[in-house]
C-alpha positions as CSV (number, residue, x, y, z in Angstrom):
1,X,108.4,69.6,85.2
2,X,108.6,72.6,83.4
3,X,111.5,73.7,81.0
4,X,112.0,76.4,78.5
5,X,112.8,76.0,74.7
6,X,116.6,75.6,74.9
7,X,116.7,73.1,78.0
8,X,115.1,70.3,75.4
9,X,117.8,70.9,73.1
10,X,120.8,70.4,75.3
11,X,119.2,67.5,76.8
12,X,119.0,66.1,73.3
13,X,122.9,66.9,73.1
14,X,123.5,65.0,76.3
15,X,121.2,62.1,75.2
16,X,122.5,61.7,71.7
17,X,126.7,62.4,73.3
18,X,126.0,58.9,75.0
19,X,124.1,57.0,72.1
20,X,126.6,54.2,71.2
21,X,125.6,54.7,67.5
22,X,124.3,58.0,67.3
23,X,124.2,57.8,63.7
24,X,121.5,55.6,63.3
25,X,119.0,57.8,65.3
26,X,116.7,59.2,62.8
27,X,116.6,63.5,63.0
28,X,114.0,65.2,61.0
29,X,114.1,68.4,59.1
30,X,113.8,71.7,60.8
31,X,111.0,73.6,59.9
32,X,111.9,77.7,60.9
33,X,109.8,81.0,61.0
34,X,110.5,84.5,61.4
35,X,106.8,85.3,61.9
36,X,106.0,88.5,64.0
37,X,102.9,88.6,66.4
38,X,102.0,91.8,64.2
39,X,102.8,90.2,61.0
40,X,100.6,86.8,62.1
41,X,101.7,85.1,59.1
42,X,101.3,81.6,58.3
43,X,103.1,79.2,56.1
44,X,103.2,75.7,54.7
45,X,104.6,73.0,56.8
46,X,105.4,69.9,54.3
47,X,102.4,69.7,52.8
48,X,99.9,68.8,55.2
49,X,100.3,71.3,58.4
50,X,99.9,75.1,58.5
51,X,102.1,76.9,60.7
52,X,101.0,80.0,62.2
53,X,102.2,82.2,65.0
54,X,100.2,82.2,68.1
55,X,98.2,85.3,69.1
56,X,98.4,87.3,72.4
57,X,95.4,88.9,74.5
58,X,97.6,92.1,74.8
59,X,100.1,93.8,72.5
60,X,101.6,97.2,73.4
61,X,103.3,99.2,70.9
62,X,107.1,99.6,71.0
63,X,108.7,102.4,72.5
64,X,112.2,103.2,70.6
65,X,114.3,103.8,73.3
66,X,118.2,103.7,72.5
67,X,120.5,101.4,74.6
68,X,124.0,100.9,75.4
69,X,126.8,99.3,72.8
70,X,127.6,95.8,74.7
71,X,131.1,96.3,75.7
72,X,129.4,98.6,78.2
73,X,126.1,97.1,79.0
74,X,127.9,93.7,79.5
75,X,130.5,95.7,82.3
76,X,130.1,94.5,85.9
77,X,131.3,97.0,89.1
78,X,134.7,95.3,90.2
79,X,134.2,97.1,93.2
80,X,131.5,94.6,94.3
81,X,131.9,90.9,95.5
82,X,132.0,88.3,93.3
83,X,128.1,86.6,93.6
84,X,129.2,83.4,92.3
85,X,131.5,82.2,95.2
86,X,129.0,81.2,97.7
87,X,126.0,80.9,95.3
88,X,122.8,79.3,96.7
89,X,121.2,76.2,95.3
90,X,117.9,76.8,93.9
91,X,115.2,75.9,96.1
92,X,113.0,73.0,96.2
93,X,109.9,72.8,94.0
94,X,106.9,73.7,96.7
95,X,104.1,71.7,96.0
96,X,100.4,71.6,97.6
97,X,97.9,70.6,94.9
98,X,95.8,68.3,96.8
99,X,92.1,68.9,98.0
100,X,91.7,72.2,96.1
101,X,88.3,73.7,95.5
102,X,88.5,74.5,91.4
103,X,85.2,76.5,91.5
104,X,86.4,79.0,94.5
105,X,90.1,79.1,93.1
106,X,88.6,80.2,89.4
107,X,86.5,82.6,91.3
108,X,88.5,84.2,93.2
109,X,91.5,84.1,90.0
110,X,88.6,86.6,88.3
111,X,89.3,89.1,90.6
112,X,92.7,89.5,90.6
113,X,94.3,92.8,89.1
114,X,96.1,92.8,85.4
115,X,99.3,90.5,84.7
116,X,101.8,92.6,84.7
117,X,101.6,95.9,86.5
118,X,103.2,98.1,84.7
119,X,105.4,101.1,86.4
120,X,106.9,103.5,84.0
121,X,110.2,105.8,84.8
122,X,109.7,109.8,84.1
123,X,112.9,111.9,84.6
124,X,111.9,112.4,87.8
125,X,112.6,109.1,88.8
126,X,115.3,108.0,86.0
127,X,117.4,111.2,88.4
128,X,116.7,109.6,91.5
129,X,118.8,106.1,90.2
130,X,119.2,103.6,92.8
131,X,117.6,105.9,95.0
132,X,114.1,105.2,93.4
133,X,114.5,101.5,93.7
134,X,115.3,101.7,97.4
135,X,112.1,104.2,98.0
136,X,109.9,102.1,96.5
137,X,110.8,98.4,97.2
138,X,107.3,97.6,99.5
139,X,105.3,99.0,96.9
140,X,107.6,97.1,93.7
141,X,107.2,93.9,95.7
142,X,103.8,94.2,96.4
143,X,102.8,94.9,92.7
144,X,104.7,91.4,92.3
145,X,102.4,89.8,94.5
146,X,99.4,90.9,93.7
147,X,99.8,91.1,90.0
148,X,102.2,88.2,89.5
149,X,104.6,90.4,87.0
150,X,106.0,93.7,87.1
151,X,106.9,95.2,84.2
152,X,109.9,98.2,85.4
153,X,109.7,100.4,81.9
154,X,112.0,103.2,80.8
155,X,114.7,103.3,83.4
156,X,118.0,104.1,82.5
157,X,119.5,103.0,85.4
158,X,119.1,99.1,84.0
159,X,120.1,99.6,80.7
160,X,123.4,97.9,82.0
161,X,124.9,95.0,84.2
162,X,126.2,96.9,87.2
163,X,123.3,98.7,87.6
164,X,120.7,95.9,87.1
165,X,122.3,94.6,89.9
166,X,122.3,97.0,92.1
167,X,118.1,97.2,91.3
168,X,118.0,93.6,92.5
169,X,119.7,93.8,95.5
170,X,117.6,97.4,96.7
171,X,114.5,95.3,96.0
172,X,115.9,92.7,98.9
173,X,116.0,89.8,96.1
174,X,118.8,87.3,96.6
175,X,120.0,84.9,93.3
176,X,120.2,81.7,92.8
177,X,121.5,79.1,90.5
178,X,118.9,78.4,87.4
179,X,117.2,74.8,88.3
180,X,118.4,73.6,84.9
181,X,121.6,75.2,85.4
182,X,124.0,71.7,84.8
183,X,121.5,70.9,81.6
184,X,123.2,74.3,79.8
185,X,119.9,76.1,79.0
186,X,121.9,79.3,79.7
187,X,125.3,80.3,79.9
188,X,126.3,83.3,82.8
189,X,126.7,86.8,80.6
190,X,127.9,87.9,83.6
191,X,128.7,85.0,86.5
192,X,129.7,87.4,89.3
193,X,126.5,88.8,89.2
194,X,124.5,85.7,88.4
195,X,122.8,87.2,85.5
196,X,122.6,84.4,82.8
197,X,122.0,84.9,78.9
198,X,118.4,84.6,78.1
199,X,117.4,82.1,75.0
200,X,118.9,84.4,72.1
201,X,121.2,82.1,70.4
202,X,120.9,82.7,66.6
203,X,120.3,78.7,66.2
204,X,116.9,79.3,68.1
205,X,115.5,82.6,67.2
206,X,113.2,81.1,64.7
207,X,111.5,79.1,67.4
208,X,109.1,80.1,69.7
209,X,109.2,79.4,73.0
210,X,105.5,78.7,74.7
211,X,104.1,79.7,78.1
212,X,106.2,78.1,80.7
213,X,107.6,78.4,84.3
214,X,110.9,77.3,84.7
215,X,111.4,74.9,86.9
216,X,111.1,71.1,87.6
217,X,109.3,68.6,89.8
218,X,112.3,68.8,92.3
219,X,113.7,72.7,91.4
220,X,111.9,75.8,91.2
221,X,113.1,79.8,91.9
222,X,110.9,81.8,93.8
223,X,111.4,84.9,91.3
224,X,112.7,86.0,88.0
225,X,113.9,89.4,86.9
226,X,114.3,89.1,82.8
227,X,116.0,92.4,81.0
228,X,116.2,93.5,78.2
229,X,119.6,95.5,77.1
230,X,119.5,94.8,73.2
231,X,116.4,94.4,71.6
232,X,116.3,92.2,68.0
233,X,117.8,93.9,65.4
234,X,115.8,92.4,62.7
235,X,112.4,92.4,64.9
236,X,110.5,90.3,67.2
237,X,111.4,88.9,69.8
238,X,108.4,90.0,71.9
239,X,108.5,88.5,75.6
240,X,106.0,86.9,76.8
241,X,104.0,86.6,80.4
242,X,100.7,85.2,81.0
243,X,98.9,84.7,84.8
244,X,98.5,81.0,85.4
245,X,95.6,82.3,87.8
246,X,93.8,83.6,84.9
247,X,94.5,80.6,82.9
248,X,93.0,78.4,85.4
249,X,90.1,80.6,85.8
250,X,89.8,80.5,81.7
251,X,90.2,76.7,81.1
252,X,87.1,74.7,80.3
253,X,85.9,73.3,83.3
254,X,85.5,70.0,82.7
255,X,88.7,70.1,80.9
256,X,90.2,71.1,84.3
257,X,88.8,68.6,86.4
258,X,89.8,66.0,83.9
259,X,93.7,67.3,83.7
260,X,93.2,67.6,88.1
261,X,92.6,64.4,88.4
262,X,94.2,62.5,86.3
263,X,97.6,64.7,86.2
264,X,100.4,65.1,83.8
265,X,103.4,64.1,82.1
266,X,105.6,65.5,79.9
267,X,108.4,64.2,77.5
268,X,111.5,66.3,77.2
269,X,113.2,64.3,74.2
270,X,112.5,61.6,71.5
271,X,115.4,58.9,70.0
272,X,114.2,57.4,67.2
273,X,115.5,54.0,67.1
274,X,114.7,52.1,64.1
275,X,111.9,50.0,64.4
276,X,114.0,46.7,63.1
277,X,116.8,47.2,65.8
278,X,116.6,43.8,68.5
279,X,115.2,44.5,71.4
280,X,117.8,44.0,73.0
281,X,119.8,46.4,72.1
282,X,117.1,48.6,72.1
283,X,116.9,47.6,75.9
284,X,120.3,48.5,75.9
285,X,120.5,52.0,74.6
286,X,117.6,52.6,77.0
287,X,120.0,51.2,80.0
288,X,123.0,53.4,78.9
289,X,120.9,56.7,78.9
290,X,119.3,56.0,81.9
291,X,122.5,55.6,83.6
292,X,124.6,58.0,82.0
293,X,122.4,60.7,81.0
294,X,118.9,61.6,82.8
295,X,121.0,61.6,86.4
296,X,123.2,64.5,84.8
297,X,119.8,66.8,85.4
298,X,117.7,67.4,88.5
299,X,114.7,65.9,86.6
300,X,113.1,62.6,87.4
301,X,113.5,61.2,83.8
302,X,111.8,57.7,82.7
303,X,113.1,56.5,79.3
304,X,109.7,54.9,77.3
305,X,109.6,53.3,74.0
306,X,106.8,54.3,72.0
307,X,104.5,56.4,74.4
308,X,103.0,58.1,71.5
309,X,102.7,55.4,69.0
310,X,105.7,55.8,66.7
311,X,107.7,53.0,66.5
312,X,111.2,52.7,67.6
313,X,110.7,55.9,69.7
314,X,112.3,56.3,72.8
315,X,111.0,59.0,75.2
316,X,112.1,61.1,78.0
317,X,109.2,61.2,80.1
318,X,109.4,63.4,83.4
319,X,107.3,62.3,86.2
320,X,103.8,62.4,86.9
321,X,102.6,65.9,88.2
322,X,99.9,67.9,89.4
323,X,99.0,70.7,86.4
324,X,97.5,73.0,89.4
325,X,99.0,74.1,92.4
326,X,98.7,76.5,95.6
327,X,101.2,79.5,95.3
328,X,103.1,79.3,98.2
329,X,102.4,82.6,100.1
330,X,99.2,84.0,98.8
331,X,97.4,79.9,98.5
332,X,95.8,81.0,95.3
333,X,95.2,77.9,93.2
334,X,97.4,78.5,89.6
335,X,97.9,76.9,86.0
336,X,101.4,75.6,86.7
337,X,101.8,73.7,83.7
338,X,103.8,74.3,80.8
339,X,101.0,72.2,78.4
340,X,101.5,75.4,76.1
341,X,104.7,75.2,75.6
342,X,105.2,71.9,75.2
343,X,102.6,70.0,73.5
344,X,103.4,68.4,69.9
345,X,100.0,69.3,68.9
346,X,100.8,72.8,69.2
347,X,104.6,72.9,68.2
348,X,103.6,71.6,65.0
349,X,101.2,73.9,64.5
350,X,103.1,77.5,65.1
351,X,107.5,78.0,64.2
352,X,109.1,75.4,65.6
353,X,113.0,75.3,65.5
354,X,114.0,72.2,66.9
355,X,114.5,68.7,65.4
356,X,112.8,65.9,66.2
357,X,114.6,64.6,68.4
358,X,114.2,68.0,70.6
359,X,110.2,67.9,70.1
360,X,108.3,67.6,73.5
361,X,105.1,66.4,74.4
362,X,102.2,66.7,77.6
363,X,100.1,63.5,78.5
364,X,97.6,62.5,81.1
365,X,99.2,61.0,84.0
366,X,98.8,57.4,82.4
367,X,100.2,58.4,79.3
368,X,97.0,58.7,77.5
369,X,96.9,61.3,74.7
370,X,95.0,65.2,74.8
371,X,92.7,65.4,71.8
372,X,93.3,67.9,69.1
373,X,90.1,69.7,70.7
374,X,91.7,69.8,74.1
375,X,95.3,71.2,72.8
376,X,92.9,73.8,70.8
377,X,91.4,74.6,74.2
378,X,94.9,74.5,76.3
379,X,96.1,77.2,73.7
380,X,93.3,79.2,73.5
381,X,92.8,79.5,77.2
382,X,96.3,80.6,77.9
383,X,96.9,83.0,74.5
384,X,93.9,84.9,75.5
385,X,95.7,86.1,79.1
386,X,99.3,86.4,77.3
387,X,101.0,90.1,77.2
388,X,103.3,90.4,74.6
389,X,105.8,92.6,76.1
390,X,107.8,95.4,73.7
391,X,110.8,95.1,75.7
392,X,113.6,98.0,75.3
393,X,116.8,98.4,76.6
394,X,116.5,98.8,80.3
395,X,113.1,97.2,80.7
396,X,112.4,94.8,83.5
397,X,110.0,92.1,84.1
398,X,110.2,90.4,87.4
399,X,108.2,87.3,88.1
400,X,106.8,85.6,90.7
401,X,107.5,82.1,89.1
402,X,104.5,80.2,91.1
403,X,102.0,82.7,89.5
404,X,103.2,83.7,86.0
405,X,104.2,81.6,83.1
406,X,106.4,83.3,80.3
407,X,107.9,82.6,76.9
408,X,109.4,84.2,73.8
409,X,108.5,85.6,70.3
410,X,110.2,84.2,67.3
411,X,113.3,87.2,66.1
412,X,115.1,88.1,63.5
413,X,118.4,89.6,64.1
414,X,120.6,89.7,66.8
415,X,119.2,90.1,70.6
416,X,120.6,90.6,73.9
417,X,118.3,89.7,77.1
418,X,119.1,88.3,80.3
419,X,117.8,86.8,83.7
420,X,118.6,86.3,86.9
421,X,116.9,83.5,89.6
422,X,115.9,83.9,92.7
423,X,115.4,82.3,95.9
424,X,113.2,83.1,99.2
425,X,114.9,86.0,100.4
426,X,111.7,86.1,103.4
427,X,112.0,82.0,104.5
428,X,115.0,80.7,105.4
429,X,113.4,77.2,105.1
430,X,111.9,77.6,101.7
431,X,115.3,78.8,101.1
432,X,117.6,75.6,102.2
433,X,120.7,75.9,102.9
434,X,122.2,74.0,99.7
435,X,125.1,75.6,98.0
436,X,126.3,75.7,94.4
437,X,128.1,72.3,93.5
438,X,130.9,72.9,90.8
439,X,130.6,69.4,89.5
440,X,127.5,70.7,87.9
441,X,129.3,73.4,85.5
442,X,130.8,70.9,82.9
443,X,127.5,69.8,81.4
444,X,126.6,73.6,80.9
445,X,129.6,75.2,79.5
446,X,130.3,72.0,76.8
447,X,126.2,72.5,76.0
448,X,126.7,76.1,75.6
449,X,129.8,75.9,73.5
450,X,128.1,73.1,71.2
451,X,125.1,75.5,70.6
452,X,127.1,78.1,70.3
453,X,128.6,76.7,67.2
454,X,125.5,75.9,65.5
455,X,124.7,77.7,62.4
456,X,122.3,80.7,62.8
457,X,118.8,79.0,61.2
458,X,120.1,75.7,63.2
């Protein structure tokens, strides 16, 4: 369902690894920006489209806060067990979108406090350490509850690995593989502490990564705790959290109901076949990726020529799904949909550092197309409600991932955040009992190592 920017790229990898005659797939130029949301500069897109960074309802000013030099923010505690060994699964996707009541979820959404809350550290509580954590856990999960995000700002204590681990586990949460974890969106920067490298690659900091929860029609973690331990070097790389409440509560109604009832799908990946090839071996090449490839991730995946008119296309088309659903403790209606992120209208109309064959797309449940108006309104709706976050060394965000939707600035430099997943620490049956399955590790690390190779402005 929904995936983040990288996850469409190593897909693409997989998809064009078992394309018997990759060379004949057609890939389109990259188009790259290193537009701030300060700067909110445009610039020329071939010559017809205008690219233009995407605004935000909220941008706090940066707080120059100094970190740590990697060889020791990177350092685990030895003295601690290895997380990875007996690593939980990551739950299954909760869904419970039918009968809801639009009007009385959009109401109620209206009163609901700020996304994030915000907690700042003095000295006071930078001297306390772990200590301050373990004081305050109630209160720090109830801000994530009510507010959907909390934003942990100014404490020294996770300006490193070891001890943004040690926050994690005083706040009671418990990781969790990534639900994309075998498609390589992120390699571990530290595997015995399930922290994984957030999107900084060189090859994608000229993209930027739209509103999105990560997770999938069958995958989704209950929470997300993203950190910050390098901030761009160049600038940018503002992160990104919006409250899918609020964005259901801003969304044209009738532009609602429409998307409610008719539903969603999204494309992950196009193959350009050319239009000439036979059919059948254009049925072929469909038959070899849909046995080979799509079972490699935990995504229902159809393969569809042509869904959005270009000939020769072939299209990885996740399943149909509901764009609103119940969050699973509080049964608030949200906007759990990643249209922002991932609809072509809207990639081709802000930096965009993927090929073609990496470009995504949202449809109605029948395929049928969004107009250009309802994109307009999709972005407008959910850029309104986004905080761009100044994230410095040591900052936190944690997430409730059923509430809040989250993305990335475009960069310029070099960048060090990370993230850890997590399951339901407080239901043992939302939780399962599946385990991590090794077999699932190839797929990421070769991903990983091909992106890694990729030259910076990829």
């Amino acid at each position: 369902m929904m995936i983040g920017g990288q996850a469409t790229s190593s897909l693409l990898i997989a998809l064009l690894l078992a394309a018997p005659n990759a060379q004949s797939f057609v890939l389109h130029p990259l188009y790259a920006s290193s537009t701030s949301h300060k700067e909110a500069a445009s610039f020329k897109l071939g010559s017809t489209l205008e690219r233009t960074a995407p605004a935000a309802g909220y941008v706090p000013e940066w707080e120059d806060r100094p970190g740590l030099p990697q060889e020791k923010f990177l350092a685990s505690d030895l003295s601690k067990p290895d997380l990875s060994e007996d690593l939980l699964e990551c739950p299954l996707t909760l869904w419970d979108f039918e009968g809801i009541d639009l009007d009385e979820g959009r109401a109620k959404a209206e009163a609901l406090p700020q996304c994030p809350a915000e907690v700042s550290a003095d000295s006071a509580d930078n001297a306390k350490g772990i200590a301050y954590f373990e004081e305050n856990r109630e209160e720090i999960r109830r801000k994530l509850r009510d507010h959907g995000a909390v934003w942990l700002r100014g404490f020294d204590l996770t300006k490193g690995v070891a001890g943004y681990r040690e926050m994690y586990e005083a706040l009671g949460l418990m990781p969790c593989l990534d639900p994309l974890h075998s498609s390589g969106l992120r390699k571990f920067a530290s595997e015995r502490d399930v922290l994984y490298e957030e999107v900084n690659k060189p090859s994608l900091r000229s993209h930027y990564i739209g509103l999105h929860s990560e997770s999938t029609t069958k995958r989704t973690a209950a929470y997300a705790a993203f950190v910050c331990f390098q901030k761009a070097t160049g600038g940018g790389g503002r992160f990104l959290v919006a409250d899918g409440a609020k964005i259901l509560a801003e969304l044209d109604r009738d532009l609602l109901q429409k998307l409610y009832d008719r539903k969603v799908r999204i494309s992950v990946s196009n193959l350009d076949v050319p239009p000439a090839t036979p059919e059948f071996l254009k049925s072929g090449f469909k038959s070899v990726v849909e046995a080979a490839v799509a079972p490699k991730f935990d995504m229902d995946l159809e393969m569809v020529y042509e869904a959005d008119g270009k000939p020769g296309r072939l299209m990885a088309i996740e399943e149909q799904e509901s764009p609103i659903n119940r969050h699973p403790v509080t049964g608030q209606p949200v906007w759990f949909c990643n249209a922002h992120n991932h609809l072509r209208y809207l990639r081709d109309r802000r930096p965009c550092g993927v090929p073609e064959v990496g470009m995504t797309d949202v449809f109605f449940g029948d395929l049928g197309h969004l107009s250009p108006s309802e994109c307009e309104e999709v972005k407008r709706a959910s850029e309104k409600h986004i905080t761009a976050l100044p994230m410095s060394p040591g900052d936190v965000l944690l997430v409730d991932n059923y509430r809040a939707l989250h993305g990335r600035d475009v960069f310029e430099g070099e960048r060090f955040h990370a993230v850890s997943w997590f399951s339901w620490d407080d239901n043992e049956e939302w939780r399962g009992n599946e385990k991590r399955i090794r077999e699932k590790d190839g797929l990421n690390k070769f991903v990983n190592k091909y992106m890694d190779w990729l030259p910076k402005d990829f």
